[in-house]
N, C-alpha and C positions, 0 to 999 in steps of 0.2 A: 497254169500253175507250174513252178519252179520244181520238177521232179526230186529237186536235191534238197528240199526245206520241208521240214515236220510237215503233218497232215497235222492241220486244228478244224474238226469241228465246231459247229456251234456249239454243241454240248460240253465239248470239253472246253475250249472257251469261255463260258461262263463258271464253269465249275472252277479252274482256272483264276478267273477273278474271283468267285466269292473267297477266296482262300486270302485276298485282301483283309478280310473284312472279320476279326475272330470270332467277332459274336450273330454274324450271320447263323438263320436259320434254315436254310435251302430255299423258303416260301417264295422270295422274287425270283431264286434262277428256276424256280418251276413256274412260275407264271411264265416268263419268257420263253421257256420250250416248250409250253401249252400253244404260244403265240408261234411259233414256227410249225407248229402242226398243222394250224389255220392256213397259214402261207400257202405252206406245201401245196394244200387242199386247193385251193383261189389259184394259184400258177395249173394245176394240172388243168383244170377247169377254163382256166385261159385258154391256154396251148389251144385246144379241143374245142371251142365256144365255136367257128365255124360247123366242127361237123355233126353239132344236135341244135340244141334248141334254144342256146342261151344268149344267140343275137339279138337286139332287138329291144322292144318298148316295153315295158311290163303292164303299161296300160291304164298308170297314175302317177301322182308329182308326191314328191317328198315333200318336207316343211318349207323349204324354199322355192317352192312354185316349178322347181325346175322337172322336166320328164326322165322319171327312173326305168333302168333297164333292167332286163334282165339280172344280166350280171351282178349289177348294183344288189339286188335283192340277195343272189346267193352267196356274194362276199358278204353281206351283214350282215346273214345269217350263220355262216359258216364261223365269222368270229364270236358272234354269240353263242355258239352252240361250243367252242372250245373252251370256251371262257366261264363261263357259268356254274361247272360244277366243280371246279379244282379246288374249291376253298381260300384264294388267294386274295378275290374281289370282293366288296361291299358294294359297289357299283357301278355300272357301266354307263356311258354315253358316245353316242354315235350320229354322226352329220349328217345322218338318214333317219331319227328318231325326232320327234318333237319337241318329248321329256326325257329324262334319266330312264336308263333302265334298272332297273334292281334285281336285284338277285334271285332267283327263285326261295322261297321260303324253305324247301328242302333239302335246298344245302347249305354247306356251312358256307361263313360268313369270315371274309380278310380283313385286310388291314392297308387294301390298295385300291385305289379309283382308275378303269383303262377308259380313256378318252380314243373314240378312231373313225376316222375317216376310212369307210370298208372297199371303195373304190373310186378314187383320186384319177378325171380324166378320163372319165366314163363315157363320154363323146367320141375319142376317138375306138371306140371297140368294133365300130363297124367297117372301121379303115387300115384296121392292124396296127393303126400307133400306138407308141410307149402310154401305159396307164400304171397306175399302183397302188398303196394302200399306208399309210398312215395313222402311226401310233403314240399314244402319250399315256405315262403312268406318273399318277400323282401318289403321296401319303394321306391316309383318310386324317381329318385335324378335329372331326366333331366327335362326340360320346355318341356310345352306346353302338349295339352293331351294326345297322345298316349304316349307310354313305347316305347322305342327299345332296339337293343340290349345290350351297356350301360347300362342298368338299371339292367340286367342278368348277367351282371357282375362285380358283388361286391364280395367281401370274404365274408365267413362265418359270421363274428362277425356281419355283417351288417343285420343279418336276424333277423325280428322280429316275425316270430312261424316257428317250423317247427312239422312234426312229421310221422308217420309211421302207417299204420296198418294191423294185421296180420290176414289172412282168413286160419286158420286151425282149432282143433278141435272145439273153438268158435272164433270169430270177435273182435281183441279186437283192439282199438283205443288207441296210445298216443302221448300225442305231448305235446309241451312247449310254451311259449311265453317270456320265461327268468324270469320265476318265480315259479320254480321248473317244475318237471315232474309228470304226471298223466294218468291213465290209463282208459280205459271206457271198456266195456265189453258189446256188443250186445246181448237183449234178445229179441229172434224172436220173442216170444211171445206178446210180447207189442210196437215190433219194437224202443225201444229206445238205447242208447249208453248208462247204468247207471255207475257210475263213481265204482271201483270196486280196483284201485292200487293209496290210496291217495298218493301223493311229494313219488315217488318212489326215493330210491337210492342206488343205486348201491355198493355190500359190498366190501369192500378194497382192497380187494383180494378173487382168488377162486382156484376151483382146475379143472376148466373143458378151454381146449383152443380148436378155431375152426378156419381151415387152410383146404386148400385142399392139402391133402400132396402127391397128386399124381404128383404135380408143383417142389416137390423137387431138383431137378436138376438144374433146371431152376434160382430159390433161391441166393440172395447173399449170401457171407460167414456169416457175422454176424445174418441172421437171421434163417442159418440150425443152427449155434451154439445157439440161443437161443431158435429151437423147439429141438433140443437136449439135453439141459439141462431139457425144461419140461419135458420131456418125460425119463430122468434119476431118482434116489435115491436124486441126489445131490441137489436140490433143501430142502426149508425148510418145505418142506410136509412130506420129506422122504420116500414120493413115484412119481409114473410118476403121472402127470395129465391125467385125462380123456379125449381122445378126444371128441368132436362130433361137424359134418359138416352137415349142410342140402342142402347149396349148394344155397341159399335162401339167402340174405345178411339181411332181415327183422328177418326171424323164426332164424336166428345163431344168430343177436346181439339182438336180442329181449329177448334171453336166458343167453344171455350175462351180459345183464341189468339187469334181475333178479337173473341170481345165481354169477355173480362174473365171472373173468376170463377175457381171452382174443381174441378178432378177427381177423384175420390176413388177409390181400387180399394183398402181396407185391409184388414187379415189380418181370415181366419178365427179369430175367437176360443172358438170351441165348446169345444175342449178348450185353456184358460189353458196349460197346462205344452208344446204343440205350435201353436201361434196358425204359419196354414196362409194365404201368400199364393197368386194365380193368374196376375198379371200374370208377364212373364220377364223379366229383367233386359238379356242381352245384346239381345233382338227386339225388344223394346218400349219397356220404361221408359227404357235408355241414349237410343237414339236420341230419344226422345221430349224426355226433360229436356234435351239439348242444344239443342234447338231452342228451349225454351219460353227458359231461362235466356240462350240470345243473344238474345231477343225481350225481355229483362228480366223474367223472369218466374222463378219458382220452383220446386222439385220435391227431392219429400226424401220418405222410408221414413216418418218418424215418429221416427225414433231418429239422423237423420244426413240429407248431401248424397245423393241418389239418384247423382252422378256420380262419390263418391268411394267405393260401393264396391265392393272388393275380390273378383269372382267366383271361385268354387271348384269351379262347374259348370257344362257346356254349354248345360243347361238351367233353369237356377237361376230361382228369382223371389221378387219383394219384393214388400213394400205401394206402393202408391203416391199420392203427395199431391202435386198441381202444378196453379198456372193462375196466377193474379197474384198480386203479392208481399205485398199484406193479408192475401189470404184464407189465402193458405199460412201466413203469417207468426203472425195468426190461431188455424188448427191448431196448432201449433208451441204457443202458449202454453194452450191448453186441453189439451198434455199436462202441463202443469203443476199437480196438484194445488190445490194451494193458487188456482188462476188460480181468478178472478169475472170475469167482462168487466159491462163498464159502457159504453150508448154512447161512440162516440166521431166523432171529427170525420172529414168527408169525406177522404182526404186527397188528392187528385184537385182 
């Protein structure tokens, strides 16, 4: 950080914005400093996850079959337990829940729904890679005061913040509220989130794309032909792109975001008549494409806006394609049969 430029906490940061908004009531900038309490909490407990007990298998699979760790449990818990009594929520839902959660009966009741992903990359915890956590707040739209499930399922464009944060070499926090993108950066030291990536955006193009290309096979046509053009002369770089995958959907687009390029996570195509995505739509993709798309940047299924669609389940998931608006742009026309790409010019 630049010794010579204001200190902005998170706190003052939002306080900061809401002074946008005249007829704000403080309710969302307290939800969101409720929400960096949890962080805090989830990063220290990282750091430290070597030296107790929180490596490791917890000893059952969440709703998607997959095996839950430790950590997985006390981040989803740690955010439920911050979240639940501030009065801001009508409902909660988590990529490690089956159902909604609701609010306990004893406290009061908001007028916000938190969608979150409590540990995004939860596989690499045994090996010290970058992992993170994943958030989205919608407006409750039905009567009377609990949220249901209704209220979790709106498209993307319906959400008013979202954002992400990454626990690797430091803590760094960012998220939106449709008025650009920004970054906060955790210093143990004083325990704050100080603001550290002012209106991040995302540069036009890059030269690094991140894919697990060990799914190759699996791949439709147009999208081996367009990691085989990156990875060709033919492109306008006049060399391959760099790859790199962490395996992590937070630490890949998070790098994404900062240096330019592309993310790919696209359907299973093994069996043509069932092509089978893994990404989630409400945990992951939504909140994710908001931020990329305020950052100018892009994100789309393959067949459409990733924000504009339409969920039908709690747990639902898409393809996903996002990072700068070439490279997306790019995809997009390699689903076009007929497409040939031919160098072309910088546009940067």
């Amino acid at each position: 950080m630049n010794p010579s430029q204001p200190i902005y906490t998170i706190g003052r940061h939002l306080v900061e914005q809401e002074k946008d908004f005249p007829k704000a009531t403080g309710e969302f900038t307290s939800l969101l400093w409720d929400l960096t309490i949890a962080f805090k909490i989830i990063s220290n407990e990282v750091n430290n996850a070597g030296l107790g007990q929180a490596l490791g298998l917890a000893g059952f699979e969440n709703v998607h079959g997959e095996e839950v760790r430790e950590l997985d449990v006390f981040a989803h818990e740690m955010i439920f337990r911050a979240m639940d009594h501030g009065g801001h929520l009508c409902l909660m839902a988590s990529e490690e829940s089956h159902d909604v959660i609701p609010i306990p009966k004893k406290f009061k009741k908001g007028k916000y729904i938190l969608l979150f992903d409590p540990l995004d990359g939860s596989s690499n915890i045994d090996v010290s890679a970058g992992i993170g956590s994943i958030f989205s707040i919608l407006r409750k739209v039905t009567d009377g005061e609990d949220g249901s499930l209704e209220d979790c399922l709106q498209p993307g464009v319906q959400q008013v913040a979202a954002g992400y944060v990454v626990y690797g070499s430091n803590t760094m926090l960012v998220y939106t509220t449709g008025q650009g993108v920004n970054g906060f950066t955790l210093d143990p030291a004083i325990g704050e989130f100080l603001l550290s990536h002012r209106n991040v955006r995302i540069p036009k193009r890059g030269n690094i794309y991140s894919v697990n290309e060990g799914s190759h096979r699996f791949w439709d046509e147009p999208t081996r032909r367009f990691v085989a053009w990156l990875k060709s002369d033919r492109n306008d770089l006049g060399k391959p792109y760099s790859l790199r995958y962490i395996g992590s959907m937070v630490s890949d687009v998070h790098r994404t975001l900062l240096k330019g390029g592309v993310f790919l996570h696209p359907a299973n195509c093994e069996n043509p008549d069932r092509p089978k995505a893994k990404l989630r739509l409400l945990y992951e993709a939504n909140p994710m494409a908001f931020i990329l798309e305020e950052a100018g940047g892009k994100a789309v299924t393959g067949s459409g806006r990733i924000l504009q669609v339409s969920p039908v389940e709690l747990h639902e998931r898409v393809p996903v394609i996002m990072g700068s608006p070439f490279e997306v742009e790019m995809y997009e026309r390699f689903g076009k049969e007929e497409f040939t790409p031919e160098p072309t010019r910088d546009p940067a």
